[in-house]
C-alpha positions as a Markdown table, in Angstrom:
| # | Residue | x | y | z |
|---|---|---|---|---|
| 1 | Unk | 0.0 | 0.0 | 0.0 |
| 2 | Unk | 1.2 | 3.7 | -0.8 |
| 3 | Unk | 2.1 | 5.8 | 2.0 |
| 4 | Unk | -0.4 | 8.6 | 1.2 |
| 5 | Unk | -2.8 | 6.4 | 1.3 |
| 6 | Unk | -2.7 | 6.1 | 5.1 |
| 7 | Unk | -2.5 | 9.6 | 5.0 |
| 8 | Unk | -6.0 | 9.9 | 3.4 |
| 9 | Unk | -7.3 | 7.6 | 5.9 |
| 10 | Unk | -6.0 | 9.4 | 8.7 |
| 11 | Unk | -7.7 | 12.7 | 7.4 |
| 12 | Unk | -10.9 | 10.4 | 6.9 |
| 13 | Unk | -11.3 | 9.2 | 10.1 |
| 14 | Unk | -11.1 | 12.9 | 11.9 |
| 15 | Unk | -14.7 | 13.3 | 10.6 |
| 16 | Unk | -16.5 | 10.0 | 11.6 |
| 17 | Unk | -18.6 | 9.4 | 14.8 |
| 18 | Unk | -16.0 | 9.7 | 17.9 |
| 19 | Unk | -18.0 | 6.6 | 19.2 |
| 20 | Unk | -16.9 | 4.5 | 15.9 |
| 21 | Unk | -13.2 | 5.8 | 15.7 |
| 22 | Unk | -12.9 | 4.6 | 19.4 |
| 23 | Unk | -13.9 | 1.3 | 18.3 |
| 24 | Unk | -11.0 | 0.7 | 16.1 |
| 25 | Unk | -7.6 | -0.6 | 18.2 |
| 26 | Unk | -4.8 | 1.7 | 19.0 |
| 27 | Unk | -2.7 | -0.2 | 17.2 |
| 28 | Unk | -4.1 | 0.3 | 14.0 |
| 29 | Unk | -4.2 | 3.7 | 14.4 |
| 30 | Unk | -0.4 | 4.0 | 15.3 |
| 31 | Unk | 0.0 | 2.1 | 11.8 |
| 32 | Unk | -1.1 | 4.4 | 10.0 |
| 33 | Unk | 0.4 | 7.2 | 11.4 |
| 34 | Unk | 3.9 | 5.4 | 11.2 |
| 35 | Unk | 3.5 | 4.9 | 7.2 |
| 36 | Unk | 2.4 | 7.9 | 6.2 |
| 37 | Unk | 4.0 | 10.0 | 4.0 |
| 38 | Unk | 5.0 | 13.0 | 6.2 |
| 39 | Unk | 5.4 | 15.2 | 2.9 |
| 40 | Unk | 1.9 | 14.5 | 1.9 |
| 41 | Unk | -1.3 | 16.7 | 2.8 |
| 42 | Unk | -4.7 | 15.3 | 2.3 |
| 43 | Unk | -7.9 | 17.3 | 2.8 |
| 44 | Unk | -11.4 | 16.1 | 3.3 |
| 45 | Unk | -13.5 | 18.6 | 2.2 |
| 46 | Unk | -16.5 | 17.9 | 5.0 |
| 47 | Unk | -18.6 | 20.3 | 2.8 |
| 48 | Unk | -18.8 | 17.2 | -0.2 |
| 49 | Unk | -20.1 | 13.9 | 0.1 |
| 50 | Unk | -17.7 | 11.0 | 0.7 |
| 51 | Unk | -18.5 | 9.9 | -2.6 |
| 52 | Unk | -17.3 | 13.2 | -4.0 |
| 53 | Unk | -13.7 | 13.6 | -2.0 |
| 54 | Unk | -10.8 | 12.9 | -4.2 |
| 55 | Unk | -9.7 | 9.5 | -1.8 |
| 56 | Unk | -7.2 | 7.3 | -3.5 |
| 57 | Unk | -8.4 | 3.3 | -3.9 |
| 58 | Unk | -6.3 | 2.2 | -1.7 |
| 59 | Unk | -7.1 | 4.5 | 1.2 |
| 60 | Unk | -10.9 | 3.6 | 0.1 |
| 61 | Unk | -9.7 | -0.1 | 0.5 |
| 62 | Unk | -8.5 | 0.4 | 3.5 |
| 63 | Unk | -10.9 | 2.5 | 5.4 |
| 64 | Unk | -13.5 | -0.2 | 3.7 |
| 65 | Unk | -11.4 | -2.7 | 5.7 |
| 66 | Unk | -11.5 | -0.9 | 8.8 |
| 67 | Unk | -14.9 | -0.3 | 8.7 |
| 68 | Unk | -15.9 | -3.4 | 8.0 |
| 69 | Unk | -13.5 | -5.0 | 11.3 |
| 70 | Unk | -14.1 | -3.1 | 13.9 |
| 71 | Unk | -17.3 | -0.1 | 13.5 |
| 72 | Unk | -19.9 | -2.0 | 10.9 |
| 73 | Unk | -22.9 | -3.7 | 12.5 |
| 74 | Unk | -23.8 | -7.2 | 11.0 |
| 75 | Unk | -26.4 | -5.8 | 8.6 |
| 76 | Unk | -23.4 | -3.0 | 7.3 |
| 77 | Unk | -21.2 | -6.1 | 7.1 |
| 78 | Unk | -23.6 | -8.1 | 5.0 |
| 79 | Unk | -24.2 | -5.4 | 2.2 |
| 80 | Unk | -19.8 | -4.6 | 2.4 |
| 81 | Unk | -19.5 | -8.2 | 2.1 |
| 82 | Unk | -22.2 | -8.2 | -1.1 |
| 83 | Unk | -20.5 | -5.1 | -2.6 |
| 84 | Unk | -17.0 | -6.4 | -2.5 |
| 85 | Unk | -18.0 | -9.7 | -4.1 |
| 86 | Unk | -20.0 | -7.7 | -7.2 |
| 87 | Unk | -16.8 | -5.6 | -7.4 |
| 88 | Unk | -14.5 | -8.5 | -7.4 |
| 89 | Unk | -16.5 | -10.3 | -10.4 |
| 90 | Unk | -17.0 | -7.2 | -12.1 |
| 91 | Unk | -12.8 | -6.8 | -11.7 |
| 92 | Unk | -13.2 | -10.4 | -13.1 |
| 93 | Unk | -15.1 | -9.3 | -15.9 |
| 94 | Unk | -12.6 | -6.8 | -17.2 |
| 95 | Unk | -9.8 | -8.7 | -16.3 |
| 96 | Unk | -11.2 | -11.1 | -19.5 |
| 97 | Unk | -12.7 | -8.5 | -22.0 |
């Protein structure tokens, strides 16, 4: 993974819920801020939907990750678990075409 993409994450997770960013371990956290690129600024523009911000695939992949682990609820973690597996065969699909 690309170190600016922990750097988007980082940014990320200054705007969710305080209640779901406490549920993710310490340890992750200090991950992320140990590979980061400490050249690289990333700004989340709160004013913008998540689906508009300009977050790299990776840093999506991994904030999907985290999500998934330690915030989502077993109904969120049913429809990640769907959408990863459409995206995956879709992936699949281009990968032959």
């Amino acid at each position: 993974m690309g170190k600016k993409a922990y750097n988007e994450v980082l940014e990320i997770l200054k705007y969710i819920p305080v209640k779901h960013y406490l549920k993710i371990p310490r340890e992750k956290i200090s991950e992320l801020m140990l590979e980061k690129d400490e050249e690289y600024e990333f700004h989340y523009d709160n004013s913008k939907k998540f689906s508009e911000q300009n977050i790299s695939k990776e840093a999506l992949e991994i904030f999907t990750k985290l999500y998934y682990e330690y915030i989502a609820d077993d109904i969120e973690k049913k429809g990640i678990a769907e959408m990863l597996d459409i995206n995956e065969k879709l992936s699949e699909i281009e990968e032959r075409n």
